[in-house]
PASEBA-1860 file (N, C-alpha, C; in nm, 3 decimals):
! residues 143
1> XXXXXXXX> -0.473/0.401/5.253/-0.356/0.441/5.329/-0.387/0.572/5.398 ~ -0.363/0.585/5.523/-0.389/0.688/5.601/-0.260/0.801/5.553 ~ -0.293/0.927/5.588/-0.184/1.026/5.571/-0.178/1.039/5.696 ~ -0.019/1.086/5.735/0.047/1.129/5.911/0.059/1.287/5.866 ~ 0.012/1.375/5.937/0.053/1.525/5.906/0.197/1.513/5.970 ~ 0.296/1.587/5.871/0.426/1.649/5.962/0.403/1.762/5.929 ~ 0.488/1.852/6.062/0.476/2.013/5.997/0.592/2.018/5.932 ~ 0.637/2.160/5.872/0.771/2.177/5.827/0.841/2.104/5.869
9> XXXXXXXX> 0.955/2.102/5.802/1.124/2.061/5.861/1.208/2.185/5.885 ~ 1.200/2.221/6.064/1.246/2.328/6.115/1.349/2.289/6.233 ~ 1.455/2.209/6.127/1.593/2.177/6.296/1.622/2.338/6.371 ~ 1.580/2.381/6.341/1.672/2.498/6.414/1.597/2.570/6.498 ~ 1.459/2.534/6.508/1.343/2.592/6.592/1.327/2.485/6.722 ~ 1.332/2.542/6.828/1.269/2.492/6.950/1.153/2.410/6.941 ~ 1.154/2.298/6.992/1.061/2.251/6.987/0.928/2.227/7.134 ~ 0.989/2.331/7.180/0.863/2.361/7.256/0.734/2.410/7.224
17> XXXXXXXX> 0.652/2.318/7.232/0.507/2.416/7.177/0.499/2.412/7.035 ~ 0.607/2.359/6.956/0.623/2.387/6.825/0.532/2.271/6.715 ~ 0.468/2.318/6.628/0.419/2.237/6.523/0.492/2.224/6.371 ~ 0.648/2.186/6.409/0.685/2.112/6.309/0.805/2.049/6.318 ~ 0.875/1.946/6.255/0.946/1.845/6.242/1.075/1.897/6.250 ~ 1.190/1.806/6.373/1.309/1.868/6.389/1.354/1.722/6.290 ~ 1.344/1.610/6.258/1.434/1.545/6.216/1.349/1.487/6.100 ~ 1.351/1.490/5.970/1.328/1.422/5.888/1.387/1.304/5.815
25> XXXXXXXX> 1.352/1.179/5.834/1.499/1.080/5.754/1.395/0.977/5.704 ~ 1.515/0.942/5.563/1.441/0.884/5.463/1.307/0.953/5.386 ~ 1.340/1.076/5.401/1.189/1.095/5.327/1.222/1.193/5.210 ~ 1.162/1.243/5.081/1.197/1.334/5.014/1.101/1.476/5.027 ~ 1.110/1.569/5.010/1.031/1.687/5.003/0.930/1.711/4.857 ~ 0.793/1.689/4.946/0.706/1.738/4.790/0.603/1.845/4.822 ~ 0.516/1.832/4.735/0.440/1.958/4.677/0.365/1.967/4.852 ~ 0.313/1.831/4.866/0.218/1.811/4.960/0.246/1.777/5.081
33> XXXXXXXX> 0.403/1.765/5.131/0.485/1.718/5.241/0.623/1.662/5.176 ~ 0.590/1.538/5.256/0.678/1.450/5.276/0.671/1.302/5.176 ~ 0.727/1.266/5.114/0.713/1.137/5.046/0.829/1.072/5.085 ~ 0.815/0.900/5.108/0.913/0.829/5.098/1.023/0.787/5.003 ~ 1.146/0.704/5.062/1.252/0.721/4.953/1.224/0.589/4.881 ~ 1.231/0.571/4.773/1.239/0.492/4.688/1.323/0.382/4.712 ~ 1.354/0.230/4.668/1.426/0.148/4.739/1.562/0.168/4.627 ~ 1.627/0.137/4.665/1.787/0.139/4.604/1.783/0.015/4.514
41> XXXXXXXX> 1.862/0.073/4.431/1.892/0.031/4.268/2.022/0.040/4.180 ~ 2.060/-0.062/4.139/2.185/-0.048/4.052/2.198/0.073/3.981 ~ 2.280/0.096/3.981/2.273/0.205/3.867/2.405/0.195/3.760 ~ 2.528/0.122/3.809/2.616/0.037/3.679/2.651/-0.092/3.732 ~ 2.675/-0.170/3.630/2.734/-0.279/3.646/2.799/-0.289/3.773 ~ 2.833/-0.393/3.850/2.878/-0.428/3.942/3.092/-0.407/3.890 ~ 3.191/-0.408/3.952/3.263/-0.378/3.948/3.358/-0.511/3.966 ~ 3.416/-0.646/3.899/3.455/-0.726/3.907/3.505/-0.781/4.124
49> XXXXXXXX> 3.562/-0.715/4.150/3.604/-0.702/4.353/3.572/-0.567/4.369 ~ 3.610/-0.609/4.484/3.560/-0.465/4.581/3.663/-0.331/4.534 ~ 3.580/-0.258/4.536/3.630/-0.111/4.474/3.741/-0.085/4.588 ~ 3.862/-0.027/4.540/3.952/0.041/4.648/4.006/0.134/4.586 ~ 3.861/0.274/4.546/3.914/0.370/4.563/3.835/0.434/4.404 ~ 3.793/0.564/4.370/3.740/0.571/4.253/3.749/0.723/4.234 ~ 3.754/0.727/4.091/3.760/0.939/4.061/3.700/0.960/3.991 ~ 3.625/1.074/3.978/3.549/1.151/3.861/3.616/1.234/3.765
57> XXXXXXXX> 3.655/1.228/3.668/3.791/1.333/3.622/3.653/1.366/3.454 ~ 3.716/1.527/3.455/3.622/1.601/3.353/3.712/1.651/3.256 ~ 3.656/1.624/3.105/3.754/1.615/3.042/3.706/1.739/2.953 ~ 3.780/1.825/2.840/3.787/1.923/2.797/3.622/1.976/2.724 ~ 3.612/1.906/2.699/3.469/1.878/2.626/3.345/1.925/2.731 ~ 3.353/1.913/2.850/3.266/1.871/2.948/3.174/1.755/3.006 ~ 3.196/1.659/2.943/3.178/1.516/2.966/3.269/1.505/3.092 ~ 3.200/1.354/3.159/3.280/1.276/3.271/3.367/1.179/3.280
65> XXXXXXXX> 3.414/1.136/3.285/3.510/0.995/3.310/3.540/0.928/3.435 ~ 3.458/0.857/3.460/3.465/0.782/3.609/3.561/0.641/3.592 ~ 3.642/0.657/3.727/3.750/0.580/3.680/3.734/0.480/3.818 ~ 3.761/0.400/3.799/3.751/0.283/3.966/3.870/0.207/3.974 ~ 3.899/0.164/4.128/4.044/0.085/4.115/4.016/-0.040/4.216 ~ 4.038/-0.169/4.161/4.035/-0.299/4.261/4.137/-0.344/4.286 ~ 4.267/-0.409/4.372/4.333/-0.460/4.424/4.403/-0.463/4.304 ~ 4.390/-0.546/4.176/4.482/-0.586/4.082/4.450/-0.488/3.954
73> XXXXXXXX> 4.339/-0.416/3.937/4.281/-0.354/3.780/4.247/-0.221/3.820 ~ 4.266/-0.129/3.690/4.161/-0.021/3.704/4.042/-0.037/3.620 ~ 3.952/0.062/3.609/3.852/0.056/3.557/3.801/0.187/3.470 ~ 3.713/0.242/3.350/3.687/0.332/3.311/3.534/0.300/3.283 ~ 3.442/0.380/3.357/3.288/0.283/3.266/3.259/0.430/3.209 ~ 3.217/0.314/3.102/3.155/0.336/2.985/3.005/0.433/2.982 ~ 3.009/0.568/2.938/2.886/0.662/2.940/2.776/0.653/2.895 ~ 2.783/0.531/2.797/2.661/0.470/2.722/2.594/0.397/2.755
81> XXXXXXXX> 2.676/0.249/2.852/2.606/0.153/2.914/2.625/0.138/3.012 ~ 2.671/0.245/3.105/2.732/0.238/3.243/2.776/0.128/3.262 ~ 2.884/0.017/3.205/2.952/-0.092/3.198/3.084/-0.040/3.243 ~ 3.150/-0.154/3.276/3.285/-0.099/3.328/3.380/-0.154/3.221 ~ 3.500/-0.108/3.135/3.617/-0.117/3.114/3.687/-0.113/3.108 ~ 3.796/-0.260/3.101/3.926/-0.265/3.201/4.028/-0.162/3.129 ~ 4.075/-0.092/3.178/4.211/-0.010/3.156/4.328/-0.021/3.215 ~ 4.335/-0.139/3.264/4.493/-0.196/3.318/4.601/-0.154/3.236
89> XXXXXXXX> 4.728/-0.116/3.316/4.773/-0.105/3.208/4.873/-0.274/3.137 ~ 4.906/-0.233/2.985/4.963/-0.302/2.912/5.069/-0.396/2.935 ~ 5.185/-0.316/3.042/5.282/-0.394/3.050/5.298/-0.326/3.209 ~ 5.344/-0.484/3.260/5.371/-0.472/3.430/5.292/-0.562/3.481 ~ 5.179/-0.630/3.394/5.093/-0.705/3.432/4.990/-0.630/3.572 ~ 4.881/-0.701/3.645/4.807/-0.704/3.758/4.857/-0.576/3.813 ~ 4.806/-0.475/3.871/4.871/-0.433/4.019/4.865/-0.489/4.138 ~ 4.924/-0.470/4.227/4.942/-0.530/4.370/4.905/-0.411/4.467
97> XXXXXXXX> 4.818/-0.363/4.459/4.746/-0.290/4.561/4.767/-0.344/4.766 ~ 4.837/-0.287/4.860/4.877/-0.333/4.947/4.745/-0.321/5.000 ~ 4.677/-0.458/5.087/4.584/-0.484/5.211/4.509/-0.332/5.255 ~ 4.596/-0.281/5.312/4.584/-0.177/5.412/4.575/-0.023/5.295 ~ 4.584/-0.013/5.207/4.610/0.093/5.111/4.489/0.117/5.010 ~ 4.428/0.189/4.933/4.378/0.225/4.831/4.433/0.353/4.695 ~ 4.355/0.319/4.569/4.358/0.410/4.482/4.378/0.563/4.502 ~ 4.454/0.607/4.498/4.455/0.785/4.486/4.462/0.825/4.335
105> XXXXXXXX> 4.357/0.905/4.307/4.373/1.002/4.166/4.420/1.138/4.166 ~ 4.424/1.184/4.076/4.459/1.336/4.067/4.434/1.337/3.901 ~ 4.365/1.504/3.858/4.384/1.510/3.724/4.492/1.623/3.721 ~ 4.569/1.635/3.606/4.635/1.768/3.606/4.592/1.767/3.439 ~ 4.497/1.894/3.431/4.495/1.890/3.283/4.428/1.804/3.223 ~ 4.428/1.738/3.078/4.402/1.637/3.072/4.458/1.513/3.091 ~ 4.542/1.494/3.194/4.578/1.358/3.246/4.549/1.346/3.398 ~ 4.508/1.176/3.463/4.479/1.156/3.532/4.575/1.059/3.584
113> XXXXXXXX> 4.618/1.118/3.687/4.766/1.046/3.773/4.679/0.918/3.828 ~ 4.749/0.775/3.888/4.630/0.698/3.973/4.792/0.677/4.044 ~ 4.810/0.627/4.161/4.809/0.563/4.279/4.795/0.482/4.365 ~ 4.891/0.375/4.399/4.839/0.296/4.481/4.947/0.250/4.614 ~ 5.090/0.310/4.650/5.190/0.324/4.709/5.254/0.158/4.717 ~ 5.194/0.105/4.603/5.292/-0.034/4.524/5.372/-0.054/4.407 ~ 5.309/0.000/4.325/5.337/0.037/4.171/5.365/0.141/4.149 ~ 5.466/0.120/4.014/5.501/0.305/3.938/5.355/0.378/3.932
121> XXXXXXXX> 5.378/0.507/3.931/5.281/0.623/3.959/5.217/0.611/3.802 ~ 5.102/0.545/3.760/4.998/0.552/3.647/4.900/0.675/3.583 ~ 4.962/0.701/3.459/4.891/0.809/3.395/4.774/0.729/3.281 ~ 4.681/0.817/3.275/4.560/0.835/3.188/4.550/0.963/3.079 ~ 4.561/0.964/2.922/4.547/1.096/2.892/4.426/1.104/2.839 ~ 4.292/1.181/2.904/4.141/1.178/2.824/4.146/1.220/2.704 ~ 4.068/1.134/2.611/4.070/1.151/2.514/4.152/1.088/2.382 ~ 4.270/1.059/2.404/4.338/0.959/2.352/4.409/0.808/2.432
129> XXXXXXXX> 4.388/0.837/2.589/4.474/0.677/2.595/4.349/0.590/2.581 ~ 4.370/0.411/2.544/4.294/0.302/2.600/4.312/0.245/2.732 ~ 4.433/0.262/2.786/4.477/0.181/2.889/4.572/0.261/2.960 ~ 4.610/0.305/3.115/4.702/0.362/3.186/4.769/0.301/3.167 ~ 4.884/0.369/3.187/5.086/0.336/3.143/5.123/0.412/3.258 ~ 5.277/0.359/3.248/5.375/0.448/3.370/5.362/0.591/3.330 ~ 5.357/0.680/3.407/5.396/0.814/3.376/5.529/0.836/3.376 ~ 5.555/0.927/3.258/5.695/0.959/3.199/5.799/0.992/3.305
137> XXXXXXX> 5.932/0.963/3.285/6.047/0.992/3.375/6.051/0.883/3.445 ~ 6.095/0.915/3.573/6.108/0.815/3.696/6.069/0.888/3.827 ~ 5.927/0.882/3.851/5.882/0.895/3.980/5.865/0.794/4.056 ~ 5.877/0.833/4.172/5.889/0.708/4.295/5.782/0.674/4.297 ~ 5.744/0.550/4.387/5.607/0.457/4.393/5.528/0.595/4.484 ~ 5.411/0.641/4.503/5.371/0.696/4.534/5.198/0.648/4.688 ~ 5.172/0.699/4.728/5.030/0.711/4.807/4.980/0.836/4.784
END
């Protein structure tokens, strides 16, 4: 395999006269230049439908909790086997996620609000819930 010299990666230098690289893509930075990117790879389980909408929420400990939302389910995967599990909640059955709409999160604290401007407004508390429930009181359907 032949090597291509590039010079630096210098966007911000003129490239008149210049001996080095205004645009680098796909490539990573090494000892000796430039190396290519590696081909793409799963990295969790696939997600039952198409994702509409997903949060990272950090819980007291400093651990993560990645949460995902599809048309009818949410999701929580799992830190051990990057697997996904379902956390729908219990009672209300499916959500109905509208066409045109997606998942909104928010954490406050340790709870994680979810969203979908169809359904009652869904809480998560890290650390003790299995499954999102309505959040307490009576808040309106939310986006």
């Amino acid at each position: 395999m032949s090597l291509i010299p590039w010079g630096q990666w210098r966007p911000d230098v003129s490239d008149y006269n210049g001996e080095h690289t205004q645009r680098a893509e796909n490539v990573f930075p090494r000892g000796d230049g430039y190396g290519p990117v590696p081909n793409l790879s799963a990295f969790t389980d696939a997600l039952p439908a198409a994702c509409r909408g997903a949060f990272l929420a950090l819980n007291t400990d400093g651990t993560i909790a990645l949460f995902a939302g599809t048309a009818t389910k949410l999701y929580k995967m799992s830190n051990t086997d990057l697997s996904w599990d379902e956390v729908t909640r219990t009672v209300g059955g499916d959500y109905a996620v509208p066409a045109a709409k997606q998942w909104q999160f928010a954490q406050l604290g340790s709870v994680v609000v979810a969203v979908n401007a169809a359904d009652a407004v869904q809480a998560y508390t890290l650390g003790s819930s299995t499954d999102f429930a309505a959040l307490a009181g009576s808040p309106p359907v939310a986006a």
